[in-house]
N, C-alpha and C positions, 0 to 999 in steps of 0.2 A: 504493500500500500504506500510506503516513502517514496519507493521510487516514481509512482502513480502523482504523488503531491508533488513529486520534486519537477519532472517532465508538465503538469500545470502550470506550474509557478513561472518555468525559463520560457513556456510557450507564450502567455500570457506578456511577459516583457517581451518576447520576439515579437509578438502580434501587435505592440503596442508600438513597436517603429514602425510598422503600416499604417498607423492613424494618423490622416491630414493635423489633426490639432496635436500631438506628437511632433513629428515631422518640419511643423511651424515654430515649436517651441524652443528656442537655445536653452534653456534650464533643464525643460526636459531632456533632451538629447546629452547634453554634460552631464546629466546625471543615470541615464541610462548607457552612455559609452566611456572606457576606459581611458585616461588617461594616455595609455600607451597603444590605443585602437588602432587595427590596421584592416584594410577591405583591400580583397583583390573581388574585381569588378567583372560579372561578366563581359565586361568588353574589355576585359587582360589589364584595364590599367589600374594602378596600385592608388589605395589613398589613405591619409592619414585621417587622425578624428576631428581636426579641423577643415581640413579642406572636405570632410562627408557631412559636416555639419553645415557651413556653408553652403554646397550642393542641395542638400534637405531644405534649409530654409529660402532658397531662392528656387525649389519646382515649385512649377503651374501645378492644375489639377489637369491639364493635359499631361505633362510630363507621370506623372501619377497613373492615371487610366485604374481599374479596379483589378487590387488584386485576390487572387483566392488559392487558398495556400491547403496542401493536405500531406500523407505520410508523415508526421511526427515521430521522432525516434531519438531521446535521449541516450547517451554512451557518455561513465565517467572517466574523466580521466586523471584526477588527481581527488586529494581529501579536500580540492577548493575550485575544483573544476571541473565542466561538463562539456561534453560534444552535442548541438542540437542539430539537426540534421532534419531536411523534409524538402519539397517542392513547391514551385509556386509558377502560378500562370496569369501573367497580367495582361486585361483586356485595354484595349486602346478604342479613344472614342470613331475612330475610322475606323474598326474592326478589327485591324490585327490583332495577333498574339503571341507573347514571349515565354515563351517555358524554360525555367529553369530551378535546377538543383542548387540546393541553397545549403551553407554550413555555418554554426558559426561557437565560438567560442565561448564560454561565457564562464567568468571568476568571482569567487567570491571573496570578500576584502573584507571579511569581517563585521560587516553591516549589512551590505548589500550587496545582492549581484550587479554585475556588469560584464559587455559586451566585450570582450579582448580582442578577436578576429572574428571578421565575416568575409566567408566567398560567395560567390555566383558564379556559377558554369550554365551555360547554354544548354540545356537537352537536344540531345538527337535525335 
């Protein structure tokens, strides 16, 4: 059942970087990303927690399009860290669509968790 609580808990912060009012918010994001946050980008390019904070606070809601995310699957890997892992397919308001495998790191520091690394790889 912990690990049941624990895979809610990191989904529920992962899910809560896809909320517009999230995403808009620099408190929130500095508070939900690591100091030492690192994104590799499905389009291969690397970015720090500031330059992903920035990016987040200056998308459109076009830039955004809806996403919907499923497979959920926690993996630990230390006594203060977790693998969250799952997919996500965002729709675009012209219809397209992006599929991609999603990973991401997340530590905890004693009070809270937070976001260490996140990737995005393109599905096949």
């Amino acid at each position: 059942m912990q690990a049941l609580t624990r895979l809610e808990e990191i989904q529920s912060l992962e899910e809560a970087l896809h909320r517009p009012e999230v995403r808009t918010s620099r408190k929130a994001l500095q508070t939900l990303l690591a100091e030492e946050f690192v994104e590799f980008g499905a389009s291969g390019r690397v970015y720090d927690r500031q330059t992903t904070i920035e990016a987040l606070l200056g998308e459109s809601d076009i830039d955004r399009g809806e996403l919907q995310t499923t497979n959920y699957a926690l993996q630990p890997i230390s006594s203060d860290a977790v693998l969250l892992t799952y997919e996500a397919e965002r729709l675009y308001p012209d219809g397209s669509k992006r599929h991609v495998l999603r990973s991401s790191i997340w530590k905890h520091d004693g009070r809270k968790w937070q976001m260490l690394f996140h990737q995005g790889t393109i599905k096949a």
